[in-house]
C-alpha positions in Angstrom: 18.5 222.5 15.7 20.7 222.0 12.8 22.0 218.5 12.5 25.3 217.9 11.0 28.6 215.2 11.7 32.1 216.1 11.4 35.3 214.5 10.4 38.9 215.6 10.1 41.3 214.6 7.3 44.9 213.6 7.6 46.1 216.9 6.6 43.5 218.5 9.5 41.1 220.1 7.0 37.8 219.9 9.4 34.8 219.0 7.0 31.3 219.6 8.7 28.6 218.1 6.7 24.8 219.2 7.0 22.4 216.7 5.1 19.3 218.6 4.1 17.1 216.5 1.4 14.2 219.7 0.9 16.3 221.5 -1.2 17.9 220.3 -4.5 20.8 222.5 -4.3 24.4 222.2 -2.1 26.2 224.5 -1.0 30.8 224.0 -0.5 31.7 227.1 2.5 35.2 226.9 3.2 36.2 229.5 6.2 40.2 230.3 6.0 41.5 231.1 9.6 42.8 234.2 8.4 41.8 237.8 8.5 43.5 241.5 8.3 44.7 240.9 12.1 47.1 238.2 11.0 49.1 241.1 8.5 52.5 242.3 8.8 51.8 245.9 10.2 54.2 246.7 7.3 52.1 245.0 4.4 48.5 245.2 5.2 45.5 244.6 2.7 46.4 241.0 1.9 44.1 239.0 3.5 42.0 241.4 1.3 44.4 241.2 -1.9 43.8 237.2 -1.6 40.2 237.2 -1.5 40.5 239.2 -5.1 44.3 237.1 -6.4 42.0 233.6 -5.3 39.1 234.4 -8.2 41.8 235.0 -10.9 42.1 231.1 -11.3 44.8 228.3 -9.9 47.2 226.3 -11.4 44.9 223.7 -13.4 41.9 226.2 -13.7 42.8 229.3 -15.4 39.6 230.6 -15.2 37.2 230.3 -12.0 34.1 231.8 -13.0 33.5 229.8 -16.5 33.5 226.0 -15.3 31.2 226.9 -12.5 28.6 229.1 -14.4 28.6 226.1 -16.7 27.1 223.9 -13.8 24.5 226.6 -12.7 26.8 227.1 -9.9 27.6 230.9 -8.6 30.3 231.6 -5.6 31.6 235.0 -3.8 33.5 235.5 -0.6 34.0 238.0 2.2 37.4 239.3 4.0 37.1 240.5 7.9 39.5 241.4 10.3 39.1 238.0 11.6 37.9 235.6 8.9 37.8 234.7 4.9 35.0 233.3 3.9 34.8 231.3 0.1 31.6 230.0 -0.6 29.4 228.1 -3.6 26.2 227.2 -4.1 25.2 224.5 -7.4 22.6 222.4 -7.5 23.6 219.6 -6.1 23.9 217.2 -8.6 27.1 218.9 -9.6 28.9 218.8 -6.4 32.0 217.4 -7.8 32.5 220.5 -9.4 32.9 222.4 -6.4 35.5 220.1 -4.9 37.2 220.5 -8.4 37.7 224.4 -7.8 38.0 225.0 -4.3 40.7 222.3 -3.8 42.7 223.5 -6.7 42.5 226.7 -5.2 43.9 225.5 -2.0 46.5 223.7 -3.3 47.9 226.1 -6.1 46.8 229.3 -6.4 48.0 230.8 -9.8 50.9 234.0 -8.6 51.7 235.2 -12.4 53.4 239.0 -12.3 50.0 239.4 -14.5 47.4 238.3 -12.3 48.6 240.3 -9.2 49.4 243.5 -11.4 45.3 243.1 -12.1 44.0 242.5 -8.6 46.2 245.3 -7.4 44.6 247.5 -9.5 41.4 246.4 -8.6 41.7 246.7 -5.0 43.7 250.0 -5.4 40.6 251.3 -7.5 38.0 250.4 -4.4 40.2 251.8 -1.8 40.1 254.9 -3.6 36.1 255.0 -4.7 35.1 253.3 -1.1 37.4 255.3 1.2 39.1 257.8 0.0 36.5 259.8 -2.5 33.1 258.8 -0.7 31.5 261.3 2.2 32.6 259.1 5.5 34.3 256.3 3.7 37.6 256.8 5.8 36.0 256.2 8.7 37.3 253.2 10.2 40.6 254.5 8.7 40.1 256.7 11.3 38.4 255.4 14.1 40.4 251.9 14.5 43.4 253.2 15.3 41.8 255.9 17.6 40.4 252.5 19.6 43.6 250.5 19.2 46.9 250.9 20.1 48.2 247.5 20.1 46.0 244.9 18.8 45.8 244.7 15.2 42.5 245.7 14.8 44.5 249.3 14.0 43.7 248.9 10.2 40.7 248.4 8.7 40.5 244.7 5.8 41.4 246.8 2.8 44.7 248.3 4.7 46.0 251.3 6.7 47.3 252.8 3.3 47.1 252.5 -0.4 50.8 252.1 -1.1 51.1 248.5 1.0 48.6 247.4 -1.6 50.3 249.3 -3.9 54.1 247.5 -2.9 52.5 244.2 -2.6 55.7 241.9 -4.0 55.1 238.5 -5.6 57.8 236.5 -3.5 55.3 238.7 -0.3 52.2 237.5 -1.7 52.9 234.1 -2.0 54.6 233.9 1.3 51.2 234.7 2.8 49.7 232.2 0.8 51.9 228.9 2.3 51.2 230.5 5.5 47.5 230.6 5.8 45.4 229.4 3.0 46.3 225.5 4.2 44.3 222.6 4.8 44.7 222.3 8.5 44.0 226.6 8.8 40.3 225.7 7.1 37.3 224.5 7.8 35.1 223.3 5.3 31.2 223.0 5.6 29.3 221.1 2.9 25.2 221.6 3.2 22.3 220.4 1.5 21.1 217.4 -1.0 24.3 215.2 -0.1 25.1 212.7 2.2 28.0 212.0 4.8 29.7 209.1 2.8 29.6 211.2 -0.8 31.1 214.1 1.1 33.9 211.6 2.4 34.8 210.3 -0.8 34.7 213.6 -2.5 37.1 215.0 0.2 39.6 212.4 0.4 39.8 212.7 -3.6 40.2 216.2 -3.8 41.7 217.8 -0.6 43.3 214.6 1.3 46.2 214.9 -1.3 46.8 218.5 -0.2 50.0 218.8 2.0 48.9 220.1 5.4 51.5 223.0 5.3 53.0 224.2 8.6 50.8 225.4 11.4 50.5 228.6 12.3 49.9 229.7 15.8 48.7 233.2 16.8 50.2 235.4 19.1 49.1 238.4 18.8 49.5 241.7 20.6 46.3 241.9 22.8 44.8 245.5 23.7 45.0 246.7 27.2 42.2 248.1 29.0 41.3 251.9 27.8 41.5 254.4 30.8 41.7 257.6 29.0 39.2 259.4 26.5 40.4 260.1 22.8 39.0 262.4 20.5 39.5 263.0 17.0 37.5 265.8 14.6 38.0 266.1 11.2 36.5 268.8 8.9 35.9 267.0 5.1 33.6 267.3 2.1 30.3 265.2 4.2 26.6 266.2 3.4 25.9 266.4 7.3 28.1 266.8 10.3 28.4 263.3 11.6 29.4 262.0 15.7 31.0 258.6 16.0 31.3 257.0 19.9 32.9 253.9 20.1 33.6 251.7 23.0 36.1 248.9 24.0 34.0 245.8 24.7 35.3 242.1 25.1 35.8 239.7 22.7 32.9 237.6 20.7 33.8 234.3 22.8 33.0 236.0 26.0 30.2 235.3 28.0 29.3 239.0 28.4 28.9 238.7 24.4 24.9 238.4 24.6 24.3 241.0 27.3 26.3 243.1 25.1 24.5 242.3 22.2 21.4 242.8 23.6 22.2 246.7 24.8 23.1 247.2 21.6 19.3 246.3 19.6 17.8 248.0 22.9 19.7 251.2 21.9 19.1 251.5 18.1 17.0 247.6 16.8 14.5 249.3 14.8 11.8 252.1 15.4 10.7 251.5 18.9 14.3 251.3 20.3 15.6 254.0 22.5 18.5 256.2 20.5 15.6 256.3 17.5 12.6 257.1 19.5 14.2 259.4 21.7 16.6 261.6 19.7 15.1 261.6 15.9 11.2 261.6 16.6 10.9 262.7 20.2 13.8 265.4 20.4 14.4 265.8 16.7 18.0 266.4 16.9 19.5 263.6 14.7 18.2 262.7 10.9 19.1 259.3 11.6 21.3 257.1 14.6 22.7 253.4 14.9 24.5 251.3 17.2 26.0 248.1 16.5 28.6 245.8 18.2 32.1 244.3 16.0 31.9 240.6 17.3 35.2 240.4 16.9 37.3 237.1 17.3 39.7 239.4 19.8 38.7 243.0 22.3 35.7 244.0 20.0 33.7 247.9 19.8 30.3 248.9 20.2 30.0 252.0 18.3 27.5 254.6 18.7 26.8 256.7 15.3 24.4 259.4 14.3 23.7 262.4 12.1 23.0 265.7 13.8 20.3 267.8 12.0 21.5 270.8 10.5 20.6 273.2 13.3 21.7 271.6 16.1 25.3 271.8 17.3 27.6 268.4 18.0 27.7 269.6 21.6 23.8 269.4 22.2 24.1 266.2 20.1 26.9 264.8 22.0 25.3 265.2 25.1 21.6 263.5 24.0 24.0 260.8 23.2 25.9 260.5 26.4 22.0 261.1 28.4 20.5 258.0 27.0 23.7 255.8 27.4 23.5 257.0 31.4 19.8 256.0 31.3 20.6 252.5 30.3 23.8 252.4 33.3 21.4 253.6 35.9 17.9 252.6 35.6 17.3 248.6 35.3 15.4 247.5 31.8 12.2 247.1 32.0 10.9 243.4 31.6 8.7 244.2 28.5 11.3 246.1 26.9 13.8 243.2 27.3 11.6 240.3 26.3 10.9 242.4 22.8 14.5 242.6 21.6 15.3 239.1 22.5 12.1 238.1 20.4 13.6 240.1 18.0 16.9 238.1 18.0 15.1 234.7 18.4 13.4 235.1 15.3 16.4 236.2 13.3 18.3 233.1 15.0 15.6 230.9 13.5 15.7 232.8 10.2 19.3 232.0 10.1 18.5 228.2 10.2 16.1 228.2 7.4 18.5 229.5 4.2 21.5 226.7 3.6 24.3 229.3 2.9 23.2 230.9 6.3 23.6 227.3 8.3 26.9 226.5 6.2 28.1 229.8 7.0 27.1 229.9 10.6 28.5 226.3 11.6 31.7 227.3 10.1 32.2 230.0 12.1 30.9 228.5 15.3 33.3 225.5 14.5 36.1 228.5 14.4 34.9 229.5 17.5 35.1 226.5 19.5 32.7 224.1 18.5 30.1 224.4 15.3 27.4 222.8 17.7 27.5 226.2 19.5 25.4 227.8 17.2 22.4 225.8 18.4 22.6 226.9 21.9 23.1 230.9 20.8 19.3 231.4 21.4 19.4 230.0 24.9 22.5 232.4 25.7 20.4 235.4 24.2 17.0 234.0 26.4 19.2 233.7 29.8 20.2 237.1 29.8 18.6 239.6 32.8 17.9 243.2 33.7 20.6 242.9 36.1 23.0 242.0 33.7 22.4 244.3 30.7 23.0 246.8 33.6 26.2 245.7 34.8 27.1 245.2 31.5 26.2 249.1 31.0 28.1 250.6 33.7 31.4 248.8 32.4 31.0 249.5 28.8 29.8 253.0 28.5 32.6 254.9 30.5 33.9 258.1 29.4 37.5 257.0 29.4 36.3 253.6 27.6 35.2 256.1 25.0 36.8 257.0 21.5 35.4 259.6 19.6 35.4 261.0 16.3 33.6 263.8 15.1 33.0 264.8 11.0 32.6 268.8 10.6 30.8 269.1 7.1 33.1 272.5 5.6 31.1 275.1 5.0 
């Protein structure tokens, strides 16, 4: 269980705060409700563009970095389709400091012609090492807008194309800036050696001065269900041939989440699971095979993915594939097998209960969800889940026409 309490400020910034007196450090996570799916279709890679633009220093701070190294702080941040994520861990002690930066972030990010010219480069730079010149790195430049046709899931965080990033205006940028990055669009989640009244203080000092800023409500185009299967094969400079298979699945809030979840560590959680045992030591016909489920916010993907060894063609692969997501539809799981992966997840459920960042990061994003309190009952979900229903679950997910697949010919 991980305690914590919660208030809310004036301007509806949400602060959760975790006391935990074992550790001499604290940690500030501040979760903006904003991810690549809240882009114009027109300008995408901001939510992206920010994460980078929100390190290059605000109004009263021109530097980020400096003032926090100088506390024995250190901070990073991560950009989904869904989320942003800032976060900083300094011994405790020095908790001011964090308020300091975060809040003048929030209130006044620095826009100079400068700053953006710099982070555009930057992010134009890692589109073009990460996905354009790396063997498979345009995948999901690919294989999102195979899955979706509506939603806008279609681009991957760092955009559908390099010249959005490339266009990014000033007047643009900071329009997209008043619209998300507010108060009442966060939620901020302060762990470790503090207590509730020092984090009240501290927050009506530094953030309760911040204007809330309109709210934004999303209404976004939702993806129908997929009745038809799509296929894409490219030929490009890859090492190996490579098959990806990915399914429509519902959305992380749903309660077929867990069953889901579950199918997807039976298929491919380590050596003993199925895709593994079955088609790289058993059958030899893949050099290595994953799956792994999106979670995301809105209609997520399970995606099946593997490497066919040299002499065996993507049709045989393709097929070995398809066999062992059959087995799973029509034979029930057997008890042991079930009770190992959920062992499995239990134990990295309480792993992720021990590290602070992991708790601050967790109970901001189950706070997003609904209610941060829901990430002690996730085990119990996980526990509750039966052969019956990873079956069901099977049937519905892995349908041909549910399927989206994109296949890498290595040129020869």
């Amino acid at each position: 269980m991980v305690k914590f309490n919660r208030f809310i400020l004036d301007n509806g910034l949400r602060v959760i705060v975790h006391e935990d007196n074992t550790t001499p450090m604290a940690v500030v996570n501040i979760l903006y409700d904003v991810g690549a799916r809240d882009e114009n279709p027109e300008q995408t890679g901001f939510a992206h563009l920010f994460e980078h633009l929100m390190f290059g220093g605000s109004v009263n701070i021109p530097t980020y970095d400096e003032p926090l190294q100088r506390v024995g702080g250190e901070n990073n941040a991560f950009t989904s389709n869904d989320i942003t994520n800032y976060y900083i861990t300094l011994p405790a002690a020095n908790l001011e400091t964090a308020f300091w930066l975060e809040s003048d972030r929030m209130l006044s990010l620095a826009f100079s012609e400068k700053s953006l010219e710099v982070q555009r480069n930057v992010v134009m730079e890692e589109f073009k090492q990460r996905y354009l010149n790396q063997p498979y790195g345009d995948v999901w430049l690919r294989l999102r807008p195979l899955v979706y046709k509506h939603h806008p899931y279609q681009w991957a965080t760092i955009g559908k194309n390099l010249e959005h990033i490339e266009h990014a205006k000033i007047e643009d940028v900071k329009a997209f800036f008043k619209k998300h990055y507010t108060p009442q669009n966060a939620i901020m989640v302060v762990g470790g050696d503090v207590t509730l009244e020092q984090v009240k203080q501290l927050a009506e000092k530094w953030f309760a001065p911040i204007p809330a800023g309109e709210k934004y409500v999303r209404n976004l185009p939702q993806e129908p269900e997929q009745h038809e299967e799509r296929r894409e094969t490219v030929t490009a400079k890859v090492p190996l041939n490579d098959i990806y298979i990915a399914f429509q699945v519902p959305a992380r809030t749903d309660g077929d989440y867990f069953a889901l979840d579950l199918i997807s560590d039976i298929l491919s959680r380590g050596q003993s699971s199925r895709l593994y045992r079955s088609l790289v030591k058993e059958k030899q016909l893949f050099s290595e095979i994953h799956a792994h489920l999106t979670g995301s916010s809105d209609k997520g993907m399970l995606v099946v993915e593997g490497k066919p060894l040299e002499n065996v063609s993507i049709e045989e692969a393709e097929a070995a594939i398809w066999l062992e997501l059959e087995a799973i539809c029509n034979n029930p799981v057997p008890e042991d097998e079930l009770i190992k992966v959920k062992n499995k997840t239990e134990s990295t459920m309480v792993f992720s209960e021990m590290a602070l960042l992991d708790k601050a990061m967790n109970l901001a994003f189950f706070e997003l969800l609904g209610d941060a309190d829901l990430f002690n009952h996730e085990t119990e979900k996980y526990l509750a889940v039966n052969a019956q229903q990873i079956q069901e679950q099977s049937k519905s997910v892995f349908r041909r026409d549910n399927s989206s697949t994109l296949i890498y010919l290595a040129e020869k």
